[in-house]
C-alpha positions as CSV (number, residue, x, y, z in Angstrom):
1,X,9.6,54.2,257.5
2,X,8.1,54.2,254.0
3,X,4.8,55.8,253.3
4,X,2.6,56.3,255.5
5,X,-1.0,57.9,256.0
6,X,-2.7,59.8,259.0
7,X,-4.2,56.6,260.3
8,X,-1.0,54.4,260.3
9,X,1.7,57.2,260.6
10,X,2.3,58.3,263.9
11,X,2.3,55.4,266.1
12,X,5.0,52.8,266.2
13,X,2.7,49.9,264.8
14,X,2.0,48.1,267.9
15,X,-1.6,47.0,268.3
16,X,-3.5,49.2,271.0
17,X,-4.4,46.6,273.3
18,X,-0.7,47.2,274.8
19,X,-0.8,48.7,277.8
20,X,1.0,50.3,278.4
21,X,1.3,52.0,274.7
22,X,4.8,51.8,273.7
23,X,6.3,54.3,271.1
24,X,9.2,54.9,268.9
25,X,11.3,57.9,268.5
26,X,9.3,58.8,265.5
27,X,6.1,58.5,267.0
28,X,7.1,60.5,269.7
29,X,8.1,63.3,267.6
30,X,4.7,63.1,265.9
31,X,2.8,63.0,269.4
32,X,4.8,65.8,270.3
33,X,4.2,68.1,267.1
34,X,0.1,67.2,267.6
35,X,0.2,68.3,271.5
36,X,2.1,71.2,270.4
37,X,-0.5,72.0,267.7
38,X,-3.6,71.1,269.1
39,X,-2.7,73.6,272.5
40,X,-2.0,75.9,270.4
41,X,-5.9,75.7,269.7
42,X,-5.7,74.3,266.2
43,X,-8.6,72.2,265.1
44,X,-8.0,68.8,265.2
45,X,-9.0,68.8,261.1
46,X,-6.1,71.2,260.6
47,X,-3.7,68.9,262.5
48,X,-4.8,65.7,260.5
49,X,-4.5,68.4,257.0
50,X,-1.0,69.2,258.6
51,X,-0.2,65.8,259.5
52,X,-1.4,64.4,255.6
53,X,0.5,66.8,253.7
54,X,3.7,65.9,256.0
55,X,3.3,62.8,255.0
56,X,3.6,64.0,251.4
57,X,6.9,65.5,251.7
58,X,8.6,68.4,250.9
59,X,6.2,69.8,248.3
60,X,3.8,70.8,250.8
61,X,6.1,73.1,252.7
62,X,4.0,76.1,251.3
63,X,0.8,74.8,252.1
64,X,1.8,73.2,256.0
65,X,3.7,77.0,256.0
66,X,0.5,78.7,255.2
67,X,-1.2,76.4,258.0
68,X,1.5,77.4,260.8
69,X,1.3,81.2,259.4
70,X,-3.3,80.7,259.9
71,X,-2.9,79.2,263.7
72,X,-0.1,82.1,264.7
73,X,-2.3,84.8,264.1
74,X,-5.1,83.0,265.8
75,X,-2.5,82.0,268.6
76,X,-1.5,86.2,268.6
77,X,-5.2,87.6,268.8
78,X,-5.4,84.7,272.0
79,X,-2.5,86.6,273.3
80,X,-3.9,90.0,273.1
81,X,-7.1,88.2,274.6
82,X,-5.5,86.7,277.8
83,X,-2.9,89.9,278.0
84,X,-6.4,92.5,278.1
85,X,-7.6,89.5,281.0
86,X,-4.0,90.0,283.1
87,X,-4.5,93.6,283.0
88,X,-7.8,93.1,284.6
89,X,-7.0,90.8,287.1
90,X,-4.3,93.0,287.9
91,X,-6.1,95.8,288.3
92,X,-8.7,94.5,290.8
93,X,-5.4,93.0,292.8
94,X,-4.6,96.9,293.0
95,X,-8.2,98.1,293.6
96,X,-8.9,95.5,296.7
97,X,-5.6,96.1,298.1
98,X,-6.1,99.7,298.1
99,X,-9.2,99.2,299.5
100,X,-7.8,96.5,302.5
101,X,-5.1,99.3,303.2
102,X,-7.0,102.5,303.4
103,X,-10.4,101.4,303.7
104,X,-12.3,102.8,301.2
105,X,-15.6,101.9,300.3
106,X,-15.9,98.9,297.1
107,X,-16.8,101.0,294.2
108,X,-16.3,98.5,291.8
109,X,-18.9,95.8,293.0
110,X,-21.7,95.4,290.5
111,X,-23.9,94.6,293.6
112,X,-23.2,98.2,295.1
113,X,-24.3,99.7,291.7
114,X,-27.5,101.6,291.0
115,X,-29.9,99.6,289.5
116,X,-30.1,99.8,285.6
117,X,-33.4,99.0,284.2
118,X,-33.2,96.5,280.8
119,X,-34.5,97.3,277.6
């Protein structure tokens, strides 16, 4: 579709008063690489970088690689993050069903703690 910038690229040319918004193949692939992106966490300056050097063509495989490479590692530590979170929950799933079964007393409710003075 010729060349093409961030601001004209992805979308399929139509004005935006349509309503509904209509889009091509193309723009669909481009709306679908941005979601993708952007839940990955990636700022949405990085996605218009990404987008721009896209655009550019193949050159820019080692700099929109080097992007990708930045946002897994950032996606990875998330992992860890949320897989240390799951633990947790799962943990207290095991510590209140032990207490429902047996009975035994809520040890790990910070309002049954002794009281620790600040400062």
């Amino acid at each position: 579709m010729g060349s093409r910038s961030w601001y004209n690229g992805p979308y399929d040319g139509r004005t935006f008063k349509a309503c509904p918004r209509l889009f091509d193949g193309e723009a669909l692939n481009w709306l679908t690489g941005v979601k993708y992106l952007r839940d990955s966490g990636m700022s949405l300056d990085s996605i218009k970088e990404y987008v721009e050097l896209c655009l550019e063509g193949d050159s820019t495989i080692p700099k929109r690689c080097d992007i990708i490479r930045t946002q897994r590692e950032k996606v990875r530590a998330q992992l860890e993050e949320a897989k240390r979170r799951l633990q947790y929950m799962n943990h207290k799933i095991e510590l209140y069903q032990t207490i429902m079964e047996k009975g035994t007393p809520d040890t790990m409710n910070p309002g049954k703690w002794p009281a620790r003075s600040v400062g």
